[in-house]
Backbone as JSON Lines, residues from 0, in Angstrom:
{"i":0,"aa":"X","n":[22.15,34.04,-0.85],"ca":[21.47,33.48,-1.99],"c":[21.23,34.58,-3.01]}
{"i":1,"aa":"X","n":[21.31,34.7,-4.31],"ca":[21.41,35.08,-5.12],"c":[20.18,35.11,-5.97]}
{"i":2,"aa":"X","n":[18.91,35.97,-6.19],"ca":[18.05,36.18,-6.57],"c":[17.85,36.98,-7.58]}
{"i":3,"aa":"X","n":[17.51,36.42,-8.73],"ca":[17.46,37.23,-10.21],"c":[16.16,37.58,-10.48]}
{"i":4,"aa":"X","n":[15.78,38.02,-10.91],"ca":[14.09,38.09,-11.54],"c":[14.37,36.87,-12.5]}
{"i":5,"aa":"X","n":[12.97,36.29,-12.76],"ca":[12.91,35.8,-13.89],"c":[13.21,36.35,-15.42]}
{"i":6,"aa":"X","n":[12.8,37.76,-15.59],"ca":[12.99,38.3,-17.08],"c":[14.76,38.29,-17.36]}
{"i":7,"aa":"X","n":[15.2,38.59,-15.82],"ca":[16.58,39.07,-15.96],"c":[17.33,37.46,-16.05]}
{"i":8,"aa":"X","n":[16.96,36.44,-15.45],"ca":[17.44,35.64,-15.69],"c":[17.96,34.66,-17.13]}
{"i":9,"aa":"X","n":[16.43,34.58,-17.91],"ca":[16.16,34.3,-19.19],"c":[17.49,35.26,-20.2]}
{"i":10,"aa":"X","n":[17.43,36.2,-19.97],"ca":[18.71,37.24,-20.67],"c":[19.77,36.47,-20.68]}
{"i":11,"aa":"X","n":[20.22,36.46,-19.3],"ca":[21.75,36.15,-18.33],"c":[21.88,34.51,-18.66]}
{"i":12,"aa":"X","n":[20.72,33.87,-18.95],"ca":[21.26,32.49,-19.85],"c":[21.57,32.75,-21.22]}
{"i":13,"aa":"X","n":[21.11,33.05,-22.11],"ca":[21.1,33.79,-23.48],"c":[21.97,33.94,-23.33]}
{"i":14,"aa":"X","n":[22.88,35.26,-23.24],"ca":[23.79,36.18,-22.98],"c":[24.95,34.73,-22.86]}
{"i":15,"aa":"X","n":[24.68,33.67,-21.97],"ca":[26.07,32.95,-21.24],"c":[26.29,31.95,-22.26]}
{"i":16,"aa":"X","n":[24.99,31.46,-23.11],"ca":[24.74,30.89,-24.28],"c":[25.39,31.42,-25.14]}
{"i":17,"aa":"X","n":[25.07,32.48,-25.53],"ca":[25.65,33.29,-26.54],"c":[27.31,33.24,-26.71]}
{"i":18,"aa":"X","n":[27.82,33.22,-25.51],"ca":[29.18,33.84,-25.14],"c":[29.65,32.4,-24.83]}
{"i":19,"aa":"X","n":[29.77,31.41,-24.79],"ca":[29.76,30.01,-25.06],"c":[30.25,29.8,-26.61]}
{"i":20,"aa":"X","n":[29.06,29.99,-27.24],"ca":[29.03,29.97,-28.59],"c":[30.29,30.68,-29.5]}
{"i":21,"aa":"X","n":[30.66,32.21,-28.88],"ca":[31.24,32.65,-29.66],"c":[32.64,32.38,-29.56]}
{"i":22,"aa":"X","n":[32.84,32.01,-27.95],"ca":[34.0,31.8,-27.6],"c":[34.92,30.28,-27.89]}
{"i":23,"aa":"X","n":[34.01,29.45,-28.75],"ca":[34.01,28.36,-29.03],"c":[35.08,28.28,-30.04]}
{"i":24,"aa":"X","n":[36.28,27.79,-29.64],"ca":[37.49,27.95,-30.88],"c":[37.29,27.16,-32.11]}
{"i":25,"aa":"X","n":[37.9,27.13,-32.77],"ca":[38.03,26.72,-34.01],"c":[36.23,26.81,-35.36]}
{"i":26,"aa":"X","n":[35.8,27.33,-34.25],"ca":[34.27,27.42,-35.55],"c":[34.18,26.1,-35.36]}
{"i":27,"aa":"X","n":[33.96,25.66,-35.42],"ca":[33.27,23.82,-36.24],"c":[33.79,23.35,-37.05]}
{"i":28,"aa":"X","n":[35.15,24.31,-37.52],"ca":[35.9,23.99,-38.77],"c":[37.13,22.78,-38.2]}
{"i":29,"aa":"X","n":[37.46,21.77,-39.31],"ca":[38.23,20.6,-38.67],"c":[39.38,20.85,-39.5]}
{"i":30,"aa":"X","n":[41.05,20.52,-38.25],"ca":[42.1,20.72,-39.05],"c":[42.56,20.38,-40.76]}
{"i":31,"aa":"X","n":[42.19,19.84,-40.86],"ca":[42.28,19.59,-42.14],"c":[41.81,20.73,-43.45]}
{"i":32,"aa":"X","n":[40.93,21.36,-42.69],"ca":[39.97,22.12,-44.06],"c":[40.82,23.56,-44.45]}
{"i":33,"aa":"X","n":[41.16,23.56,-45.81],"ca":[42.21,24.48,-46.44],"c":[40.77,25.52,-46.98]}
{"i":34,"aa":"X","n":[41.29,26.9,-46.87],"ca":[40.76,28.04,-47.64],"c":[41.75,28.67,-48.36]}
{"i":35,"aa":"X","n":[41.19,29.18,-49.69],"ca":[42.61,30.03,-49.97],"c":[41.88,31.68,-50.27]}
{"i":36,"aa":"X","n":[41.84,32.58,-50.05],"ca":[41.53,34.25,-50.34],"c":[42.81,34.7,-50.55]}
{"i":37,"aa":"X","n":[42.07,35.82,-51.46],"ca":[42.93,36.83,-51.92],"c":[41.94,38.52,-51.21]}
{"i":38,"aa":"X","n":[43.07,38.88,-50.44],"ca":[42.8,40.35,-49.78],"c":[43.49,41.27,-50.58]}
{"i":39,"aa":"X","n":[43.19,42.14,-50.78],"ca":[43.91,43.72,-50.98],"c":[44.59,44.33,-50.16]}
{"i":40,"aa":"X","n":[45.55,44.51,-50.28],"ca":[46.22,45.23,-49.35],"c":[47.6,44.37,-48.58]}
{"i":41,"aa":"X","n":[47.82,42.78,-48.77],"ca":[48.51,41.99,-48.48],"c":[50.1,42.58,-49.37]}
{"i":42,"aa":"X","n":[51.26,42.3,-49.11],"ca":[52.38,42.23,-49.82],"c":[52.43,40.7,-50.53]}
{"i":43,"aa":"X","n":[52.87,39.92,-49.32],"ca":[53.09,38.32,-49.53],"c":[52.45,37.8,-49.04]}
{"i":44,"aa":"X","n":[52.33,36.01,-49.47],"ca":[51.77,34.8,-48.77],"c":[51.35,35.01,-47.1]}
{"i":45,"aa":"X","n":[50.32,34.69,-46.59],"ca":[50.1,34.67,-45.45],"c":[49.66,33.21,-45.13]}
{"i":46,"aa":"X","n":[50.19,32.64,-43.92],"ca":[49.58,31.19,-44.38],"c":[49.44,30.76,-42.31]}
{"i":47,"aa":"X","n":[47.78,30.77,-42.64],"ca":[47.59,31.01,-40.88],"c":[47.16,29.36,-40.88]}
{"i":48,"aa":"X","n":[47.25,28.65,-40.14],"ca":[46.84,26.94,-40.16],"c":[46.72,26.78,-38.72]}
{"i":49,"aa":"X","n":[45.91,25.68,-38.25],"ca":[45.18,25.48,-36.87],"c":[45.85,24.71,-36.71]}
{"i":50,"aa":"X","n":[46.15,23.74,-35.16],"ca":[46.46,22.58,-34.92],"c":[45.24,22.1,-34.49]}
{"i":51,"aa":"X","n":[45.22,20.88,-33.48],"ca":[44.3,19.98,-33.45],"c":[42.65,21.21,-32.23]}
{"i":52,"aa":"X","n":[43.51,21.74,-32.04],"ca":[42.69,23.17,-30.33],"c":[42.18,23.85,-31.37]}
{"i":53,"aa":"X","n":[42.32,24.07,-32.29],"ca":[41.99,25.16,-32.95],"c":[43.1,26.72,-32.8]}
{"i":54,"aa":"X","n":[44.04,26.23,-31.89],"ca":[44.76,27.71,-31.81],"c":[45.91,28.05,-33.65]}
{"i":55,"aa":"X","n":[45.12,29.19,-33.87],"ca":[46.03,29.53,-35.52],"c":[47.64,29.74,-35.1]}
{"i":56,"aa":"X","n":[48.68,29.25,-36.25],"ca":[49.66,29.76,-35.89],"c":[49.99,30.76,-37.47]}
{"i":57,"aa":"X","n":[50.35,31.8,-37.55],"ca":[50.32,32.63,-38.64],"c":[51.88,32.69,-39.36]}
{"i":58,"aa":"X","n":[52.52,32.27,-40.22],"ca":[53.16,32.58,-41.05],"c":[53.61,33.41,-42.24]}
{"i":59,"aa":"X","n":[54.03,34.57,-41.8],"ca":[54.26,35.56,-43.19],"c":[55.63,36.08,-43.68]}
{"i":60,"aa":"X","n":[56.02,36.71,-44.74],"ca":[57.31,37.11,-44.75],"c":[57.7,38.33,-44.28]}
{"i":61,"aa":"X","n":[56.53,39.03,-43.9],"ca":[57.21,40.56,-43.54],"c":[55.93,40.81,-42.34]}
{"i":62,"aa":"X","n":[56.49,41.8,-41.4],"ca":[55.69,42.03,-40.12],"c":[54.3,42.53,-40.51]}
{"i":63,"aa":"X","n":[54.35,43.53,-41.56],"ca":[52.37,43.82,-41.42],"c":[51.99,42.79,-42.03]}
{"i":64,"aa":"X","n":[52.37,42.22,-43.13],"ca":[51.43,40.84,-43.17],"c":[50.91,39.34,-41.86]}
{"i":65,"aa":"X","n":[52.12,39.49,-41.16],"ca":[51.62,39.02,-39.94],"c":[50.77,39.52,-39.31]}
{"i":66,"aa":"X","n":[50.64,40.31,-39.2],"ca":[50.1,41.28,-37.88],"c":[48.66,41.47,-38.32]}
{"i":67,"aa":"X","n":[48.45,41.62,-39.93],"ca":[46.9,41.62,-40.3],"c":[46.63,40.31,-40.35]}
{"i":68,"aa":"X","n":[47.69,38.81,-40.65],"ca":[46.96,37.33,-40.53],"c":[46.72,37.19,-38.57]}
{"i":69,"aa":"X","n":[47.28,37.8,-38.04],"ca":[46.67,37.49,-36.62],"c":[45.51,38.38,-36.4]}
{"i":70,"aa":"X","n":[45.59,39.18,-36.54],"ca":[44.28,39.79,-36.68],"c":[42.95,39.0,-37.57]}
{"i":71,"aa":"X","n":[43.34,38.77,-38.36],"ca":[42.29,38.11,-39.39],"c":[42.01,36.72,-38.51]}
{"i":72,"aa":"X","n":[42.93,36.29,-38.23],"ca":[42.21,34.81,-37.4],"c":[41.41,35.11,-36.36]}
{"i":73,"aa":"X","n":[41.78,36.42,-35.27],"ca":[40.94,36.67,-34.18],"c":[40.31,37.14,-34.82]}
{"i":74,"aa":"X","n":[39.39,37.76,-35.94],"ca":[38.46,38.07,-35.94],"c":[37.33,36.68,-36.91]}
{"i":75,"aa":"X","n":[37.91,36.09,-37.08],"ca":[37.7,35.03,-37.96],"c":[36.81,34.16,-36.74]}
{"i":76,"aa":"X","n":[37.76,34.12,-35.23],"ca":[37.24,33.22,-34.34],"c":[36.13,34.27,-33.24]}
{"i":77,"aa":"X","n":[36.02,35.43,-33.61],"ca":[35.49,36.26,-32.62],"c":[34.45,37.1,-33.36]}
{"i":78,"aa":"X","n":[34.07,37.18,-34.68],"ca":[33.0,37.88,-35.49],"c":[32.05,38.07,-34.67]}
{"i":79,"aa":"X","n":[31.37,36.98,-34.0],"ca":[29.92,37.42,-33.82],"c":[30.32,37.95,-32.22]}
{"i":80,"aa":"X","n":[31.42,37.64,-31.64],"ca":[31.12,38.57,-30.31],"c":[31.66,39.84,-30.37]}
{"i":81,"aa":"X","n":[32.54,40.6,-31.78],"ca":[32.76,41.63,-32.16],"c":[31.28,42.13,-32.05]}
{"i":82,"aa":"X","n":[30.71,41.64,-33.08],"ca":[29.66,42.38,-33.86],"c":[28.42,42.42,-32.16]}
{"i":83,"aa":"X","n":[28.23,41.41,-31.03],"ca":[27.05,41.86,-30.64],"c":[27.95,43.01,-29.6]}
{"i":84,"aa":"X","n":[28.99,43.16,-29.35],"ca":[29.64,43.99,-28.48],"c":[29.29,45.83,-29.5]}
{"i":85,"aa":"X","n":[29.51,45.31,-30.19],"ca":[29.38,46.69,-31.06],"c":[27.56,47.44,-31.14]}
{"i":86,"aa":"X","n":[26.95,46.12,-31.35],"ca":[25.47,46.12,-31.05],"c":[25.59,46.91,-29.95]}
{"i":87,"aa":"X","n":[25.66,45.97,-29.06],"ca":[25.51,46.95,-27.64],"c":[25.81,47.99,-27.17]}
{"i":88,"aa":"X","n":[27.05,48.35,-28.09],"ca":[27.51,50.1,-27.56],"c":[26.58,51.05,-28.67]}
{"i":89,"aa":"X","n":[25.92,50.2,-29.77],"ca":[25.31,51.29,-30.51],"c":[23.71,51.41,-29.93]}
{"i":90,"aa":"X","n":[23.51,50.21,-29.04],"ca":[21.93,50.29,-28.67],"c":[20.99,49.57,-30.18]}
{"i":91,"aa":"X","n":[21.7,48.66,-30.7],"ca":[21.04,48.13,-31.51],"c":[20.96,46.53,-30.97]}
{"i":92,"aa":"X","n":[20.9,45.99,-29.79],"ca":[20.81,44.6,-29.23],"c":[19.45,44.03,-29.61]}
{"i":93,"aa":"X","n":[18.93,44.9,-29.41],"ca":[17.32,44.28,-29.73],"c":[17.02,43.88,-30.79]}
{"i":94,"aa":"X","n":[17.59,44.12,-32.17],"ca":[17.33,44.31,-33.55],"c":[17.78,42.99,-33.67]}
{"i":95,"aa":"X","n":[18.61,41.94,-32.76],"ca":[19.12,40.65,-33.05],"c":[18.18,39.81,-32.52]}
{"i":96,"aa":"X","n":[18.26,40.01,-30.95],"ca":[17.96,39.26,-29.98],"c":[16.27,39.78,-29.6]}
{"i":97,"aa":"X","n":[15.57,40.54,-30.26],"ca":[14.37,41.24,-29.94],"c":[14.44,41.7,-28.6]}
{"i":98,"aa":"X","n":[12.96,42.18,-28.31],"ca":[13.01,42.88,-26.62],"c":[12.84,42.09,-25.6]}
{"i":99,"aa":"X","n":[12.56,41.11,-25.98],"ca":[12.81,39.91,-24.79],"c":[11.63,39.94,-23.74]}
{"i":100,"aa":"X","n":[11.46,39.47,-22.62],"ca":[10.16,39.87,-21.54],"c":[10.46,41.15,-21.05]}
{"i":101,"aa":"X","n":[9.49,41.67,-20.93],"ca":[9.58,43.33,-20.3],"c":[9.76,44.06,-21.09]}
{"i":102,"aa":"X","n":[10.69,44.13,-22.12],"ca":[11.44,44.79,-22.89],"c":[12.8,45.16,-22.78]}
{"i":103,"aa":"X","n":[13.26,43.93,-21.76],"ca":[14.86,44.14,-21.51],"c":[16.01,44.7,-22.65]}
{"i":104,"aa":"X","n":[16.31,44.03,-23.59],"ca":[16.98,44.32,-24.27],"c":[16.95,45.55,-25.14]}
{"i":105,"aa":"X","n":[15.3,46.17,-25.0],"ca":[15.19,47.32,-25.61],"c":[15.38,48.81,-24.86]}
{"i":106,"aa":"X","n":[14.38,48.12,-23.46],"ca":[15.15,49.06,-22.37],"c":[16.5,49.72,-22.63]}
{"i":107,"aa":"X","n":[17.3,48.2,-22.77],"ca":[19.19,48.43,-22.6],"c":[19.02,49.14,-23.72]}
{"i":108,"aa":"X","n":[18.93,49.09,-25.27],"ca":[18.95,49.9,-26.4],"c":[18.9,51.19,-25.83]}
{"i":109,"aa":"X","n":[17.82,51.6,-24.93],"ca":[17.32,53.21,-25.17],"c":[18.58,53.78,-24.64]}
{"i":110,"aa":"X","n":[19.19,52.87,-23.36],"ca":[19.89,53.64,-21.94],"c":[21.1,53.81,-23.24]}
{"i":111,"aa":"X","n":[21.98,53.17,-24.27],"ca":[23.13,53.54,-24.56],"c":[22.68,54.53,-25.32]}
{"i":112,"aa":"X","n":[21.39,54.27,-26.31],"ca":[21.17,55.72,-27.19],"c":[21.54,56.65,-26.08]}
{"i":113,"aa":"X","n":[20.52,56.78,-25.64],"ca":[20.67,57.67,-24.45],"c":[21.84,58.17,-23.88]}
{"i":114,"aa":"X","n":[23.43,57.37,-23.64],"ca":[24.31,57.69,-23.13],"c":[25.35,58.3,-24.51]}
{"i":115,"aa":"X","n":[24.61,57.91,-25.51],"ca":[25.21,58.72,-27.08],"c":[26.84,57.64,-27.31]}
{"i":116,"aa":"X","n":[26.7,56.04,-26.9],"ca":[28.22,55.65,-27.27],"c":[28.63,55.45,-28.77]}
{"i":117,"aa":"X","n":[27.5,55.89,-29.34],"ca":[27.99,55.5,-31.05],"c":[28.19,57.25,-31.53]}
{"i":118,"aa":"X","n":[27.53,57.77,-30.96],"ca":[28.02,59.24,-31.1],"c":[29.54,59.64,-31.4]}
{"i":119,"aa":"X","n":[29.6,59.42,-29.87],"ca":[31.01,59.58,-29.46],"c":[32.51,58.69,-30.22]}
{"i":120,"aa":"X","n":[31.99,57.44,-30.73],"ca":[32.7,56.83,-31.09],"c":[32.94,57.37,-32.29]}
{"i":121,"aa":"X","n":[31.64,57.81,-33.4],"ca":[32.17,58.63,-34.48],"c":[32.98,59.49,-34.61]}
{"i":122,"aa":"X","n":[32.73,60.52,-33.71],"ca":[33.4,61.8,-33.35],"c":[34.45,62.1,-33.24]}
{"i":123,"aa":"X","n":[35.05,60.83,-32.12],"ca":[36.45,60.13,-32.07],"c":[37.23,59.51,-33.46]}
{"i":124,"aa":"X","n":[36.46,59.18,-34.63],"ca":[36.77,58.57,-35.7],"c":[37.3,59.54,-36.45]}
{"i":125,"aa":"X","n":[36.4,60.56,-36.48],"ca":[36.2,61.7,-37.4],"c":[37.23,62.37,-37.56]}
{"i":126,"aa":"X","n":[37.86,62.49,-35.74],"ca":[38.86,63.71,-35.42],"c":[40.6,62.82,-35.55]}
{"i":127,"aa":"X","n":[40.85,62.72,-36.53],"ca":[42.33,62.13,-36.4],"c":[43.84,62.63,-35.69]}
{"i":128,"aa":"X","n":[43.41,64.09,-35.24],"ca":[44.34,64.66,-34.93],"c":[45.32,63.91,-33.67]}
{"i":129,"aa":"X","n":[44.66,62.89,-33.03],"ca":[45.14,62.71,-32.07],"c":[46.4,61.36,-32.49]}
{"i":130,"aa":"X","n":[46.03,60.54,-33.48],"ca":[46.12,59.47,-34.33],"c":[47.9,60.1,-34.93]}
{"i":131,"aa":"X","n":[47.56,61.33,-34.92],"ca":[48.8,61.87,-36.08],"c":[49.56,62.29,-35.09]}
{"i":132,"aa":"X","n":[49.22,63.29,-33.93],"ca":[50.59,63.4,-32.74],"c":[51.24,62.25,-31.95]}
{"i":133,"aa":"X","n":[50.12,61.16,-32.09],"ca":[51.03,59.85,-31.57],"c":[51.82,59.21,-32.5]}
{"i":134,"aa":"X","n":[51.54,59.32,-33.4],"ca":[52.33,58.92,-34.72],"c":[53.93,59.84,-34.73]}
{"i":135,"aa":"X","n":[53.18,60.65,-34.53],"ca":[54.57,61.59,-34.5],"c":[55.46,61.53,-33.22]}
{"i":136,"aa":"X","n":[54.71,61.56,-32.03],"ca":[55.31,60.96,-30.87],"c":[56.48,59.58,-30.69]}
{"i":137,"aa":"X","n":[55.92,58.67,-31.35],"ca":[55.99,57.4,-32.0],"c":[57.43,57.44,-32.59]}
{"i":138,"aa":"X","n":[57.34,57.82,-33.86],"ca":[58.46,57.71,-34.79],"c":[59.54,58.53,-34.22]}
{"i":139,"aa":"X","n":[59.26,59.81,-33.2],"ca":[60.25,60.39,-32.44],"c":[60.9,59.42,-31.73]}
{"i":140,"aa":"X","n":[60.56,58.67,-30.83],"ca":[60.58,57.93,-29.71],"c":[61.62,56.29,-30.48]}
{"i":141,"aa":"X","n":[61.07,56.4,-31.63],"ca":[61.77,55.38,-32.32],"c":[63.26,55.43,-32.65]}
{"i":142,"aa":"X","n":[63.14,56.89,-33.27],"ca":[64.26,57.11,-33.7],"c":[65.57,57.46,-33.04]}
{"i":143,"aa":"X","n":[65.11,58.06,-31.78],"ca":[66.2,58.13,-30.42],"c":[66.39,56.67,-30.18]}
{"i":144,"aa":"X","n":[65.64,55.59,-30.05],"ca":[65.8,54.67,-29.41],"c":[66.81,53.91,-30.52]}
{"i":145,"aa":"X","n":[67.13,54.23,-31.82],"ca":[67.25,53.66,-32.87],"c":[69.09,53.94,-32.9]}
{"i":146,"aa":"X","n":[69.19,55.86,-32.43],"ca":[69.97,56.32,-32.41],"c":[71.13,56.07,-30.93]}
{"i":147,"aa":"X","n":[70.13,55.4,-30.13],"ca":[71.42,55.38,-28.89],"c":[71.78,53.58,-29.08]}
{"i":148,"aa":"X","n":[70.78,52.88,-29.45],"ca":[71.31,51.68,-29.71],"c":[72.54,51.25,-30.39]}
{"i":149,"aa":"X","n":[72.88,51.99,-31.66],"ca":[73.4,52.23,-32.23],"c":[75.22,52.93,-32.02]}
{"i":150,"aa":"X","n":[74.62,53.94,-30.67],"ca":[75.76,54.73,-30.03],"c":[76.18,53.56,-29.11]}
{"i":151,"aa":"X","n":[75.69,52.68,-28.62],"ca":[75.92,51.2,-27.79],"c":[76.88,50.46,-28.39]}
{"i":152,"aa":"X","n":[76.3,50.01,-29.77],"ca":[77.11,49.02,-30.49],"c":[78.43,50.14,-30.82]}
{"i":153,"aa":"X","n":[78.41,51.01,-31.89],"ca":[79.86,51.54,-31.69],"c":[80.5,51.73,-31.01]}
{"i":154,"aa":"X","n":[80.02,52.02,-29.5],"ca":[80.89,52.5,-27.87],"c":[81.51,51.15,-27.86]}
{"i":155,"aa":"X","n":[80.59,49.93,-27.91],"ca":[81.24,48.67,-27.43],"c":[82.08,47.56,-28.61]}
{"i":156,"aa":"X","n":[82.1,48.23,-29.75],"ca":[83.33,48.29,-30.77],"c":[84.72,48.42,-30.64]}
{"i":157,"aa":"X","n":[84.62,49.7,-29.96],"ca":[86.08,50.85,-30.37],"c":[86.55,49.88,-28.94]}
């Protein structure tokens, strides 16, 4: 049998509430309902549309415009469990959800201050160096792969 405290319990519904809520596809929004935005940074038309589930299917003419309309829909359908996940690694949970009985949620606040995850995450932001040898790793790795494909199709030419 499985025994919670009461304070801890009250959370662990919240929390399942919460995560219910966010995981809830389509928003409340019904197939039919058209938006149109303009982003910065787009080339061409992006044209993401739901079916009846709510699952988006994304249409664009060139790959990063896809790749930011799928992105834009998952975050479109996932905002608020981005944002309390981010809460939580910064130790700001409480500032939403208050401290709850005991002070659970503030408790949890102190322990990540405490473990420094927004620290670290800056730090990691800050330092790009690592960002640029995979990049470079990357486009190496591309370009061999680019170059024997290539030695394939002519071998299987001649």
């Amino acid at each position: 049998m499985l025994l919670i405290y009461a304070p801890m319990r009250h959370l662990s519904i919240l929390l399942l509430v919460l995560f219910c809520f966010a995981s809830a596809p389509n928003s409340g929004r019904t197939a039919t309902q058209q938006t149109a935005i303009q982003i910065k940074g787009i080339k061409d038309q992006v044209t993401i549309r739901r079916d009846e589930r709510g699952i988006p299917y994304v249409e664009a003419k060139n790959d990063e415009d896809l790749y930011f309309g799928q992105g834009y829909a998952i975050a479109e359908d996932r905002l608020f469990q981005m944002d309390l996940f981010r809460r939580t690694a910064r130790g700001e949970l409480a500032e939403v959800l208050g401290a709850g009985p005991n002070n659970i949620a503030l408790d949890q606040d102190k322990l990540h201050r405490t473990y420094g995850f927004s620290q670290a995450a800056e730090a990691e932001l800050a330092d790009d160096r690592p960002f640029r040898e995979n990049a470079f790793k990357i486009q190496l790795a591309r370009n061999i792969l680019v170059r024997t494909l290539q030695e394939l199709v002519e071998g299987s030419n001649s």
